[in-house]
C-alpha positions as CSV (number, residue, x, y, z in Angstrom):
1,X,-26.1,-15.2,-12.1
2,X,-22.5,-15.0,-12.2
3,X,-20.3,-16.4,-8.7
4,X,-16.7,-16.2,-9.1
5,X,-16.6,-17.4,-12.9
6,X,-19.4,-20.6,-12.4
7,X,-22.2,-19.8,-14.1
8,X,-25.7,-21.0,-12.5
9,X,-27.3,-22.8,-15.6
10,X,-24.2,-24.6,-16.2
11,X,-24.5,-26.1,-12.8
12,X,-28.0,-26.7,-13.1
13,X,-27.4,-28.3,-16.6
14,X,-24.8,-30.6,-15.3
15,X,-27.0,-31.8,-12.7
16,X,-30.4,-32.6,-14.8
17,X,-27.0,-34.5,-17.0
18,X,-26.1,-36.8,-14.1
19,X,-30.1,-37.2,-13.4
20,X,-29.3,-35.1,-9.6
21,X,-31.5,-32.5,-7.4
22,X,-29.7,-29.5,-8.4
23,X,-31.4,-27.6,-5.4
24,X,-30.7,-31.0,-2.9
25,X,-27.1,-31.0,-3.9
26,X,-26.5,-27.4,-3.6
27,X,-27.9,-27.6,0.4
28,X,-25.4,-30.6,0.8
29,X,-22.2,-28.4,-0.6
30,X,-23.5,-25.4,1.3
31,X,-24.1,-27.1,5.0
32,X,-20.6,-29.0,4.4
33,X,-18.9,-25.6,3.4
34,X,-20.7,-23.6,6.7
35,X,-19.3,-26.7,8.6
36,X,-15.8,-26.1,7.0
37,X,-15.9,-22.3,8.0
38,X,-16.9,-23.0,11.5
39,X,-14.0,-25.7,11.4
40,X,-11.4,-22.3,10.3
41,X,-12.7,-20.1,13.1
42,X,-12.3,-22.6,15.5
43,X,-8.5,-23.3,14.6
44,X,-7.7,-19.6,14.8
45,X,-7.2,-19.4,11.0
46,X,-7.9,-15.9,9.9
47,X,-4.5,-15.8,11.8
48,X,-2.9,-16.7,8.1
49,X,-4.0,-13.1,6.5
50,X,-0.5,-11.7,7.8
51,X,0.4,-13.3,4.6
52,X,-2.0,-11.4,2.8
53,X,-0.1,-8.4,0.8
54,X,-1.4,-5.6,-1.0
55,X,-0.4,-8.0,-4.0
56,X,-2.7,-10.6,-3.4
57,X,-6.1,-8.0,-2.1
58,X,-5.3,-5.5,-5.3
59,X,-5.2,-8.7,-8.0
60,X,-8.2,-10.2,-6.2
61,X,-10.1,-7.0,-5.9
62,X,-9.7,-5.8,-9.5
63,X,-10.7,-9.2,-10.4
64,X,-13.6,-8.4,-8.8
65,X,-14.1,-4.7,-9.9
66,X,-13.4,-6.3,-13.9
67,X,-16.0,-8.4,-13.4
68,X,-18.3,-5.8,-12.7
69,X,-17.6,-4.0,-15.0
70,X,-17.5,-6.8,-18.0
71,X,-20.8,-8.0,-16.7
72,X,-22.6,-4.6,-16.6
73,X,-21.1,-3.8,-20.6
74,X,-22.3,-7.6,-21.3
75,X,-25.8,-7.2,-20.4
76,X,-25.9,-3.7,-22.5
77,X,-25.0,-5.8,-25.6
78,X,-26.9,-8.8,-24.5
79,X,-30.1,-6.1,-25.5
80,X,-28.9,-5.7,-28.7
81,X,-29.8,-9.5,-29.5
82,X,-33.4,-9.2,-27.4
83,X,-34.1,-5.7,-29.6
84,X,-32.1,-5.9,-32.3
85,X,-31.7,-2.9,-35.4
86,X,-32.0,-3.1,-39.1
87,X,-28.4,-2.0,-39.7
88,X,-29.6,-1.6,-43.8
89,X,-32.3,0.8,-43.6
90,X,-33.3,2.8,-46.8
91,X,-35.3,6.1,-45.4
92,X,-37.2,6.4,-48.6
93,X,-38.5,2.7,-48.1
94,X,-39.4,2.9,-44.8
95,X,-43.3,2.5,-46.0
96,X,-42.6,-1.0,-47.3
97,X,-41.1,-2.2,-44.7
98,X,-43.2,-5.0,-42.8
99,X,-42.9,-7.8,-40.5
100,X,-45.7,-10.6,-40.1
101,X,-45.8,-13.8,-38.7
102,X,-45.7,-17.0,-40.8
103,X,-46.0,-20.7,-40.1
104,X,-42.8,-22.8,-39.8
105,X,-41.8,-24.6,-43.3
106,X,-40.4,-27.5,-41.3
107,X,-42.8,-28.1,-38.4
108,X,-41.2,-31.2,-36.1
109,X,-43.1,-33.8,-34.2
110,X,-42.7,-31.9,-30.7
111,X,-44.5,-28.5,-32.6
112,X,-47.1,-30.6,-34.2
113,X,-47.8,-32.4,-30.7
114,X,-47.2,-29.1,-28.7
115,X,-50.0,-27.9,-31.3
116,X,-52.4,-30.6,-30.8
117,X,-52.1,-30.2,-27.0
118,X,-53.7,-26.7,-27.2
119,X,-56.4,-28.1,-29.7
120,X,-54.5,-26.2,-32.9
121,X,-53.6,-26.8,-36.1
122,X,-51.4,-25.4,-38.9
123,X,-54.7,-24.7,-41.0
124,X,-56.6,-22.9,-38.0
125,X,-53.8,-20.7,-36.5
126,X,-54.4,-17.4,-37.6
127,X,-50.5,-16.7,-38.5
128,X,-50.8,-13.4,-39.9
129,X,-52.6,-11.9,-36.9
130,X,-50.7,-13.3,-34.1
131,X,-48.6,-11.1,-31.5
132,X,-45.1,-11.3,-31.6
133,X,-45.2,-13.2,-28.2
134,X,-47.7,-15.7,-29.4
135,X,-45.8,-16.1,-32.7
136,X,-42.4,-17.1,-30.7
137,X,-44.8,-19.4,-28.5
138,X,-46.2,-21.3,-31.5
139,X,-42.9,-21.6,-33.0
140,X,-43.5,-19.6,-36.1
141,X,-41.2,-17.7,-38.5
142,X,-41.0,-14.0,-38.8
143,X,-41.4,-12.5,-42.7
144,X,-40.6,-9.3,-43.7
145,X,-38.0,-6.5,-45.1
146,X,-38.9,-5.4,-41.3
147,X,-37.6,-8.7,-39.3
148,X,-34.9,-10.3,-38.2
149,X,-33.4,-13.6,-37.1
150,X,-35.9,-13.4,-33.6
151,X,-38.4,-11.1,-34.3
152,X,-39.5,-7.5,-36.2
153,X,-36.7,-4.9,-35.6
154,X,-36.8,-2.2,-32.4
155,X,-34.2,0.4,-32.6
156,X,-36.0,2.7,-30.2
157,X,-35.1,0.3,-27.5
158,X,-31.4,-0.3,-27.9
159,X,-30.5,3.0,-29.1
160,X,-32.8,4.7,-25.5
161,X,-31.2,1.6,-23.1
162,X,-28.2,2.7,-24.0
163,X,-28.9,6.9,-23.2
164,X,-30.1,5.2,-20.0
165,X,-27.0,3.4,-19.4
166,X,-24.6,5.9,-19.9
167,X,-26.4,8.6,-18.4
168,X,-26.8,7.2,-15.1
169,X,-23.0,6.1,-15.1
170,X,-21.9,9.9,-15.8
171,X,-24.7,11.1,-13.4
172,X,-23.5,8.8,-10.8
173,X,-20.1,10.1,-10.9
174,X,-20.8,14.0,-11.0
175,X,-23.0,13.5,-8.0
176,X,-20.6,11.8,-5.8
177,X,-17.9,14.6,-6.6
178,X,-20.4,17.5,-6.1
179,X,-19.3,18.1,-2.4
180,X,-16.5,19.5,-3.9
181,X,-18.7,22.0,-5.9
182,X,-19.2,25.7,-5.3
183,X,-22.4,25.8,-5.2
184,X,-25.5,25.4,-2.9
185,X,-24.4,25.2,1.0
186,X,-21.9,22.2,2.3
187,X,-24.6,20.2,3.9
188,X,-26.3,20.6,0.8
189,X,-23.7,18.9,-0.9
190,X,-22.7,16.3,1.4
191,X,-26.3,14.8,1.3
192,X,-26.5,15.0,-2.4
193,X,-22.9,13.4,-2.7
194,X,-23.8,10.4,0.0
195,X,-27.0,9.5,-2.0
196,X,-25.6,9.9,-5.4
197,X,-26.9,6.6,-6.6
198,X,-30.3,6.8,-5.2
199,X,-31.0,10.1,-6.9
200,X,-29.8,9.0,-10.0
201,X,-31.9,5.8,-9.8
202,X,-34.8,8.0,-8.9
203,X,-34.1,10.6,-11.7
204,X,-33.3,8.1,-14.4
205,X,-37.1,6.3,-13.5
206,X,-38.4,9.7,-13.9
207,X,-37.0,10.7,-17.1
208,X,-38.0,7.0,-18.5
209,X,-41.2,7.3,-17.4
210,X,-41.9,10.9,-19.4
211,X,-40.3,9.7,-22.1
212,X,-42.4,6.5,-22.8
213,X,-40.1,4.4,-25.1
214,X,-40.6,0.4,-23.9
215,X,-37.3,-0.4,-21.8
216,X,-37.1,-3.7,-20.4
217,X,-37.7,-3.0,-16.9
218,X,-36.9,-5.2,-13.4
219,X,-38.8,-8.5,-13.1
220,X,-39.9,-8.8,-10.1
221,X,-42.9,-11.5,-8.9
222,X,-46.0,-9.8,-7.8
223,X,-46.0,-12.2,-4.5
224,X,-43.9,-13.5,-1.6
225,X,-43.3,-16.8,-2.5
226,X,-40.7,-19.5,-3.7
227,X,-40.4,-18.8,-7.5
228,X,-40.6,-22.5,-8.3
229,X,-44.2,-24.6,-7.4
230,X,-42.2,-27.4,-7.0
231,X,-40.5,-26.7,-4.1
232,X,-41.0,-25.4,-0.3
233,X,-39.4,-23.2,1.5
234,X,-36.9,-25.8,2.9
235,X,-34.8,-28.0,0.9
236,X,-33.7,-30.8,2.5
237,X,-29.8,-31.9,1.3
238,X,-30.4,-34.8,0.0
239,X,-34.2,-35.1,-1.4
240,X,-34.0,-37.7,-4.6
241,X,-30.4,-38.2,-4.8
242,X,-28.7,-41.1,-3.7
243,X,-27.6,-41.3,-0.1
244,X,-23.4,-41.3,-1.3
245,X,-24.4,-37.2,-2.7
246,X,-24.4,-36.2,0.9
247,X,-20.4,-37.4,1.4
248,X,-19.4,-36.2,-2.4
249,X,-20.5,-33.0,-1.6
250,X,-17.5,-32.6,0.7
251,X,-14.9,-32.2,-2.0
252,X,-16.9,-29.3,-3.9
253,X,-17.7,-27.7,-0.6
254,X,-13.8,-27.6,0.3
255,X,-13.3,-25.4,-3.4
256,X,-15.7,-23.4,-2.3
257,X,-14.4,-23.0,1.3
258,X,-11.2,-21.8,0.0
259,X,-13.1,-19.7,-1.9
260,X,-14.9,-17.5,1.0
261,X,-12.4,-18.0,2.9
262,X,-10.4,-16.1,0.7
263,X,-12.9,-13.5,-0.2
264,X,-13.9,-12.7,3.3
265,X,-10.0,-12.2,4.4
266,X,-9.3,-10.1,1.1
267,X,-12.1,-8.2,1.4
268,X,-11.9,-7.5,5.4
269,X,-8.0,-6.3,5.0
270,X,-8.9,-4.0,2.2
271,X,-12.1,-2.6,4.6
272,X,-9.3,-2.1,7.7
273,X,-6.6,-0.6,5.6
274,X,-4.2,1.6,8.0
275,X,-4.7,4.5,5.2
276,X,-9.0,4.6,6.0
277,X,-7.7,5.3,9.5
278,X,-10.1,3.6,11.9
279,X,-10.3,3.4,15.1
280,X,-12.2,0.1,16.2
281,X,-10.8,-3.0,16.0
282,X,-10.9,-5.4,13.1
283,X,-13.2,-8.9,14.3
284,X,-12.2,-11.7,11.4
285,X,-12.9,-14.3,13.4
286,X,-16.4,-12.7,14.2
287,X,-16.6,-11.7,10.1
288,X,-16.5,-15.5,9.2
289,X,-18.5,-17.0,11.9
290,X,-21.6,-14.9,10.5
291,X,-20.8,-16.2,7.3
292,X,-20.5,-19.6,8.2
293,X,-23.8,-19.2,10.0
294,X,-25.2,-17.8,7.5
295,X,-24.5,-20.0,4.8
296,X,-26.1,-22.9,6.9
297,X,-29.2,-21.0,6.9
298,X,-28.7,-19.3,3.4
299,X,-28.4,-23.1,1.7
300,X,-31.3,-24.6,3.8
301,X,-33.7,-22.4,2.2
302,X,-32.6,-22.2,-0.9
303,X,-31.9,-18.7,-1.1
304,X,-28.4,-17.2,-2.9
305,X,-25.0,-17.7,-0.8
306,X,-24.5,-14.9,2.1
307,X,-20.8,-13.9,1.4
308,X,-18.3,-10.8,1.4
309,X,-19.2,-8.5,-1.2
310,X,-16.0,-7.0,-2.0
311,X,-17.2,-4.2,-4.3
312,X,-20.0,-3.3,-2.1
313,X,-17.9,-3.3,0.8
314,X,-15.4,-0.8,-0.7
315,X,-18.2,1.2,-2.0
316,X,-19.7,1.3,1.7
317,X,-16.7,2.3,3.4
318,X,-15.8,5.5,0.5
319,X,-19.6,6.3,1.1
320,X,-18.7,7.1,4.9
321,X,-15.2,8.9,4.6
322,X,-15.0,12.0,6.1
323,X,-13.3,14.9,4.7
324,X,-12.4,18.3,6.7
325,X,-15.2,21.2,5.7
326,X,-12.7,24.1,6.5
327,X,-10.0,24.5,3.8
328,X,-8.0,27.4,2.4
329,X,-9.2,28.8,-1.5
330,X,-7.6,25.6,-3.8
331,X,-6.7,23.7,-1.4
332,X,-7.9,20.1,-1.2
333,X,-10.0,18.7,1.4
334,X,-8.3,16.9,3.8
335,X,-9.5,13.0,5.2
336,X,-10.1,12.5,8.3
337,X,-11.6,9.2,9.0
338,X,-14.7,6.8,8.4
339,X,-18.1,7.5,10.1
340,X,-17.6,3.7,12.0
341,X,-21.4,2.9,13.0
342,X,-23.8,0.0,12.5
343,X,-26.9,1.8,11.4
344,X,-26.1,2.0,7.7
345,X,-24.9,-1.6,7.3
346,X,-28.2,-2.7,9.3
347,X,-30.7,0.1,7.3
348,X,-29.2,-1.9,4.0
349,X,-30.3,-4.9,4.7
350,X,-33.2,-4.1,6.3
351,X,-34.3,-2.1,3.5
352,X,-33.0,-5.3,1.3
353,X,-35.6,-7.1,3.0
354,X,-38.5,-4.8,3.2
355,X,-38.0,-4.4,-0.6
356,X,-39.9,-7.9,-1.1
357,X,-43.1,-5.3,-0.4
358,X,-42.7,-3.1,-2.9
359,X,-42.8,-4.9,-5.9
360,X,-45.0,-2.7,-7.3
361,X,-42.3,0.1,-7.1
362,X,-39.7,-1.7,-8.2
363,X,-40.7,-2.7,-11.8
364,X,-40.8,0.6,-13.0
365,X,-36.9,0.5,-13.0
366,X,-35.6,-0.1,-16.1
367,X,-32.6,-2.6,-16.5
368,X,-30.2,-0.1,-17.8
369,X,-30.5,1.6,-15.2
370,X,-29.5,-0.9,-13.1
371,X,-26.6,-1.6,-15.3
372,X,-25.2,1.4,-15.3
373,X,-24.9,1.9,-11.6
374,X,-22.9,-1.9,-11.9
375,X,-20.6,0.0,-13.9
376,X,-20.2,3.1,-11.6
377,X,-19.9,0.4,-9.3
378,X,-16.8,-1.4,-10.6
379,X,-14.8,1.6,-11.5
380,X,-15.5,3.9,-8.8
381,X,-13.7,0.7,-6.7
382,X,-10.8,1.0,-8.9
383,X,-9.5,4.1,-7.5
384,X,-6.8,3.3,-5.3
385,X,-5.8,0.3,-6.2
386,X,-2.1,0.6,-6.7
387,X,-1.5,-1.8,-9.7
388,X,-3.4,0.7,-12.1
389,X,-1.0,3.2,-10.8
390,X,1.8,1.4,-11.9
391,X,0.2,0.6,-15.4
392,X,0.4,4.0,-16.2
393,X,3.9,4.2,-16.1
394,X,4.5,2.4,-19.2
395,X,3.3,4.9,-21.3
396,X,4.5,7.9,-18.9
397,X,8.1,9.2,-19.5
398,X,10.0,9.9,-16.4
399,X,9.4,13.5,-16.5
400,X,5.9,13.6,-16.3
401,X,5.6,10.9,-13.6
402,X,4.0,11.9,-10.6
403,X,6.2,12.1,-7.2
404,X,5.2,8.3,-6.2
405,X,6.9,7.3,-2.7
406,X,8.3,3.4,-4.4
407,X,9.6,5.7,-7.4
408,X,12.2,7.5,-5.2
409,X,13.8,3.8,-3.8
410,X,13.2,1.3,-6.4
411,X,14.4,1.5,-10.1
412,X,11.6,1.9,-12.8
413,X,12.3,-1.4,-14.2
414,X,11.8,-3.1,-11.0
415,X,8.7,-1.5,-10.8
416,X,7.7,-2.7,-14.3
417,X,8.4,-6.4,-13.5
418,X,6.3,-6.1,-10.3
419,X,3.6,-4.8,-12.2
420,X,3.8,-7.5,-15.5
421,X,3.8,-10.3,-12.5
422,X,0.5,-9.3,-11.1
423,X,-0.5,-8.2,-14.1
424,X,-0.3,-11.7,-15.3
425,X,-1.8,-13.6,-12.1
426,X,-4.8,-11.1,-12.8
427,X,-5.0,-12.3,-16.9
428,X,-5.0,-15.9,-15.7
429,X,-7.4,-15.5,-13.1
430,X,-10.0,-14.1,-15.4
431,X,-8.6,-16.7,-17.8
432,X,-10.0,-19.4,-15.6
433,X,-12.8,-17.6,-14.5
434,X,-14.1,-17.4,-18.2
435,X,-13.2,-21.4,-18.8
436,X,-13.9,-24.7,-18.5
437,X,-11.1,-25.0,-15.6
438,X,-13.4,-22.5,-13.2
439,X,-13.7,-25.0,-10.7
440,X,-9.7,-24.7,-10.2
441,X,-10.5,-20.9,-9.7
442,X,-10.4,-21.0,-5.5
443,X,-7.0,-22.7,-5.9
444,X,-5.4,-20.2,-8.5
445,X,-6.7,-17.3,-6.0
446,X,-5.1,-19.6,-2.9
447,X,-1.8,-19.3,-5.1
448,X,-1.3,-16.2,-5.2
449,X,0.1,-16.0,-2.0
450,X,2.7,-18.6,-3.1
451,X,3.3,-15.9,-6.0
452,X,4.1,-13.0,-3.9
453,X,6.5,-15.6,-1.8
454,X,8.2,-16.3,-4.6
455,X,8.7,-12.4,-5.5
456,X,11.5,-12.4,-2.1
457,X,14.1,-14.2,-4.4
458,X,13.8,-11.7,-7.3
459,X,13.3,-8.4,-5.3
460,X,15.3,-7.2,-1.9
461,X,13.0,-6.9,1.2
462,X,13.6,-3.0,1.4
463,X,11.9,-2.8,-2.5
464,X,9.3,-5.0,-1.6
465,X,8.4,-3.2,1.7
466,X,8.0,0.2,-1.0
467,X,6.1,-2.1,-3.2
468,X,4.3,-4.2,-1.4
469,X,3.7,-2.8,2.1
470,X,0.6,-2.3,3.6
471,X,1.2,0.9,5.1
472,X,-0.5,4.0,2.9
473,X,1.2,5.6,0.3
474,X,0.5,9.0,2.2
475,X,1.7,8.2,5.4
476,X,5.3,6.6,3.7
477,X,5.7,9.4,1.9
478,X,4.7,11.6,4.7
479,X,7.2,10.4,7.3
480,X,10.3,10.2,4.4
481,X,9.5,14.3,3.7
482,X,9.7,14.4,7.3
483,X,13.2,12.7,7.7
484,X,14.8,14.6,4.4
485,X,14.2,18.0,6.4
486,X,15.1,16.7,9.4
487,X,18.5,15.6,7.6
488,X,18.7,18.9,6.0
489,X,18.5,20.8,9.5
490,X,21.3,18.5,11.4
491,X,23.4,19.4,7.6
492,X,22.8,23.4,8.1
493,X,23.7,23.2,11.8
494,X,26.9,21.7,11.0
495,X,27.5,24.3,8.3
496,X,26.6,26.9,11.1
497,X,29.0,25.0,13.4
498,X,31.9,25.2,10.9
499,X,31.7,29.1,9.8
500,X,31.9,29.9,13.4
501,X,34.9,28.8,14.7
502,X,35.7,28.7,18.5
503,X,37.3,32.4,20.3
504,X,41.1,31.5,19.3
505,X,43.4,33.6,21.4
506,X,45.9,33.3,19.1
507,X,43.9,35.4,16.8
508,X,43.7,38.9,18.9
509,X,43.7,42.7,17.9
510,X,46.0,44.3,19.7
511,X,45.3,47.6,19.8
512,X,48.1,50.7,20.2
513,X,47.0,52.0,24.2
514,X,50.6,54.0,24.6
515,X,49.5,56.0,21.2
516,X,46.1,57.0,23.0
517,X,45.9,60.5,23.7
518,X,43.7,62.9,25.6
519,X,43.4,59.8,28.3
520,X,44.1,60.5,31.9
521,X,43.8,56.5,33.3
522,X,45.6,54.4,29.9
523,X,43.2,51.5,31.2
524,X,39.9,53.3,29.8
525,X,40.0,52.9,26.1
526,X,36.1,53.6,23.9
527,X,36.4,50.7,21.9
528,X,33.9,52.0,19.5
529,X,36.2,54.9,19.2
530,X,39.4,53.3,18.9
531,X,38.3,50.6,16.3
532,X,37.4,53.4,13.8
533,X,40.5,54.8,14.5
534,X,42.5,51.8,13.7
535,X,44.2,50.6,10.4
536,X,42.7,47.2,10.3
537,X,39.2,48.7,10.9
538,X,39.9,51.2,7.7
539,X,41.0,48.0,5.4
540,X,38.1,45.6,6.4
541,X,35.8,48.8,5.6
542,X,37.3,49.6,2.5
543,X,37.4,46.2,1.0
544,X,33.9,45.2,-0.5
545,X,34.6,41.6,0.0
546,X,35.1,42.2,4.0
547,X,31.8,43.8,3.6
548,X,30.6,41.0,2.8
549,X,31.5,39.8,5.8
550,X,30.3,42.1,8.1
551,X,27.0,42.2,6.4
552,X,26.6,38.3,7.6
553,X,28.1,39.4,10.6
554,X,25.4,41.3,11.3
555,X,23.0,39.2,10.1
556,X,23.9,36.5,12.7
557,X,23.3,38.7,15.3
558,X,19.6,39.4,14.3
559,X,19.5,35.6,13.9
560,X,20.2,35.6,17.6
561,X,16.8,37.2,18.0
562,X,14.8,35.0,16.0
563,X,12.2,32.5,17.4
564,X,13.6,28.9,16.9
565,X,10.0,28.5,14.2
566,X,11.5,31.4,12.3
567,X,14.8,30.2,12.0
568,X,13.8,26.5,11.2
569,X,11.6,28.0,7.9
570,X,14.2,30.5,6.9
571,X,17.5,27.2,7.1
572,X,15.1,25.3,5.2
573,X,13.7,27.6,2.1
574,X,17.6,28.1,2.3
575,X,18.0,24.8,1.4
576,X,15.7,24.6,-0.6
577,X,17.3,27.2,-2.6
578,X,20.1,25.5,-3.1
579,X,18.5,22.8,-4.4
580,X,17.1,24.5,-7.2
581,X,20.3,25.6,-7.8
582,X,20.7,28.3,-6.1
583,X,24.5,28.6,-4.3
584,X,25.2,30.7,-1.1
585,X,28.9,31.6,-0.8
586,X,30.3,31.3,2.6
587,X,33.4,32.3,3.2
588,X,36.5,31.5,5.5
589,X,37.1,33.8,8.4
590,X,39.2,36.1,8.1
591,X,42.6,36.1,8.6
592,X,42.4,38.4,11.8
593,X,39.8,35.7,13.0
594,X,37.5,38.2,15.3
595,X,36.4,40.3,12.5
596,X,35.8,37.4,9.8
597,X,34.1,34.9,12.2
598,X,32.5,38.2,14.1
């Protein structure tokens, strides 16, 4: 089993070297590492993930998801060595092709004691009839056109673990997306979308089943017990080791502390990100007391380390988002939240523990199987991760990129350089992780905050807060839409303001009253009357350009009219028409002033 790039028979190798209790040892380092973590929560010092930037949680967390992934694609072609294919294979020989069991040329003293143990001999083994199992046990040698290195050749295997692989990868993933089908009702497809994984577990076991080709399938014990006769159900820290093991144990337990503690903060600020909008509280205090607890308990009786599962985690929260049901034809669902509850998280592991019971269930499940869901795993946690965003760019010319919010503030070769720095920390984390320095790993992950610190001398803090800042991409990009047409109504208002100039009474008609005829009191003039009568009336009417004018003129009065929600949308698709390039002529008033500012 694989922890954070320290492989378990390495450790246990290293320990039978030095003649230690592997087991003993490993309760000493996890009772001093609980002890550390009760030591952090008691000095208030999940305080210190304010310094914990999406830089740090998105090159830990695609450490993780990599992992994942590399492990599940490891383990596919870790079958090819246990059922390996005759890559050679003549199809008109096939009938000659054989594979027997033979004794070893070179028996050693170990075989030929091993032999005379059981009460054998090379003369009374019965070579040629033994089972492939019983010839690997005896130490003999396989012969044959139909053999390899370990054992007679088995394509079916290989070739149907690797259907089985694939398909429940691609299964996994088209049942997750098929809430946003068309077909069958929506509550239809929000169950079959929130137990993708199950049904393709359940359907993969199926089709295996039917088809009958040998897969390896899930080991499990048939009884609940320790897996080793040697020891109980307690371990006691120091058992056979000498008495100065129990103070040594202290300086791998700090590594290790840094370690969770790092894993449990990364892992809880990616869970409570602003942009998965819950509502209660985060409890990181309360998040690493458990752990400490548990790892007490956990090391005590032997049983693997309770920590943060990062990829689990993320994979629990996206399996409880919620998503509005009503939407208009093409237009995407909108998120609304996370289901926040405690009766999934406690269903899983009580479910975890009742699955010690049914054993007899379980060992139908082949390993690819199991595989391939570590795989949907892995990448399904890769979306959202900014830093794969940014990746893309390289390759992306600036036409085609999409509309991201740190592309409008921060040049495109600032954003490169951000992205080659964590880039890099990510290549020499899974450098060390895949070393012999792993057990410098917890301090490399430490340094990454020390990283990103050092990033404030080569970017300004406005880039950084695009790049770097923990508020969600659709939020910032949300709120600077919002300002831009909020700047773009003040501009148009001022535009309005400076085409309609104050009433000048320097700028008057004066109309002719002593030429008025057919009036008995001078002082009643019918202005509508008079105007059309008038000279300046006939030469704004007969100009086009003063139409113009008066058209606008009359379309500000029916603006007058308009509710303040209809003239908002018409100023801005205005705007928005200029910038497409679309000009609207204004011009000045008039020279009269009444008629050209109305």
């Amino acid at each position: 089993m694989l922890k954070h790039g320290v492989r378990y028979g390495q450790t246990v190798t290293s320990t039978f070297d030095y003649g230690l209790s592997y087991l003993s040892l490993r309760t000493s380092i996890g009772l001093w590492t609980a002890f550390l973590c009760l030591v952090l929560v008691a000095t208030d010092a999940s305080s210190l993930v304010c310094y914990i930037t999406r830089f740090t949680e998105e090159a830990f967390a695609a450490l993780i998801c990599i992992i994942f992934i590399y492990e599940a694609l490891e383990k596919l072609v870790h079958l090819g060595e246990l059922y390996p294919i005759n890559m050679h294979n003549q199809l008109d020989n096939l009938t000659f092709y054989t594979c027997q069991c033979s004794p070893p040329t070179n028996a050693s003293a170990e075989i030929q004691q091993m032999w005379r143990n059981r009460n054998l001999s090379l003369e009374n083994i019965p070579w040629e009839q033994l089972s492939v199992k019983d010839c690997q046990d005896l130490h003999g040698e396989f012969v044959g056109s139909a053999c390899s290195h370990g054992g007679p050749f088995v394509p079916d295997v290989l070739f149907w673990s690797v259907i089985l692989f694939f398909t429940t990868f691609f299964l996994s993933s088209f049942l997750k997306q098929f809430k946003t089908k068309r077909y069958f009702p929506t509550k239809v497809r929000s169950t079959i979308s929130d137990f993708a994984v199950f049904l393709t577990i359940m359907i993969m076991v199926l089709v295996d089943y039917l088809v009958g080709v040998p897969s390896p399938k899930l080991n499990v014990p048939d009884r609940f017990e320790p897996t080793s006769n040697t020891r109980g159900w307690l371990i006691s820290p120091l058992g056979p080791n000498p008495w100065w093991t129990l103070l040594a144990a202290a300086v791998p337990a700090l590594l290790c502390t840094i370690l969770i503690f790092m894993d449990q903060q990364i892992t809880g600020v990616i869970v409570n990100r602003k942009e998965n909008k819950l509502k209660k509280g985060c409890g990181y205090h309360l998040d690493l007391l458990v752990v400490a607890v548990m790892l007490g308990v956990c090391s005590i009786m032997g049983l693997p380390w309770f920590v943060a599962a990062t990829v689990l985690s993320i994979s629990h929260v996206n399996s409880l988002k919620v998503e509005s049901e009503c939407a208009a034809p093409g237009e995407q669902p909108k998120f609304l939240g996370i289901r926040e509850q405690r009766v999934t998280g406690f269903m899983i592991f009580v479910l975890m523990g009742c699955s010690v019971f049914m054993t007899s269930a379980l060992k139908f499940i082949p390993m690819p199987v199991l595989y391939g869901v570590f795989l949907y795993m892995g990448v399904s946690s890769l979306k959202g991760i900014q830093l794969f965003d940014r990746i893309k760019l390289f390759g992306m010319p600036a036409k085609h990129q999409p509309d991201l919010i740190y592309l409008r503030y921060v040049p495109l070769w600032k954003v490169h350089v951000f992205t080659v720095v964590q880039l890099s920390c990510l290549i020499v984390l899974w450098t060390i992780k895949t070393s012999a320095a792993a057990v410098v790993f917890p301090m490399m992950v430490l340094a990454l905050v020390f990283i990103r610190k050092l990033l404030d001398f080569c970017f300004t803090k406005r880039e950084l807060s695009w790049l770097d800042d923990l508020i969600p991409e659709s939020k910032k990009k949300k709120e600077d839409d919002k300002k831009k047409k909020e700047k773009e109504d003040a501009e148009w208002m001022m535009e309005e303001v400076q085409d309609d100039p104050p009433y000048d009474r320097g700028n008057v008609i004066n109309f002719p009253i002593k030429n008025l005829k057919g009036r008995v009191d001078p002082s009643e003039v019918n202005i509508s009357d008079e105007m059309a009568k008038s000279g300046i009336w006939k030469s704004v009417s007969m100009n086009p350009d003063n139409g113009k004018v008066l058209k606008r003129c009359n379309r500000l009065s029916g603006e007058a009219f308009e509710r303040p929600d209809q003239r908002g949308e018409r100023r801005r698709s205005q705007s928005r028409g200029r910038r497409d390039g679309v000009m609207i002529h204004r011009r000045s008033p008039a020279p009269g002033g009444a008629v050209g500012g109305c």
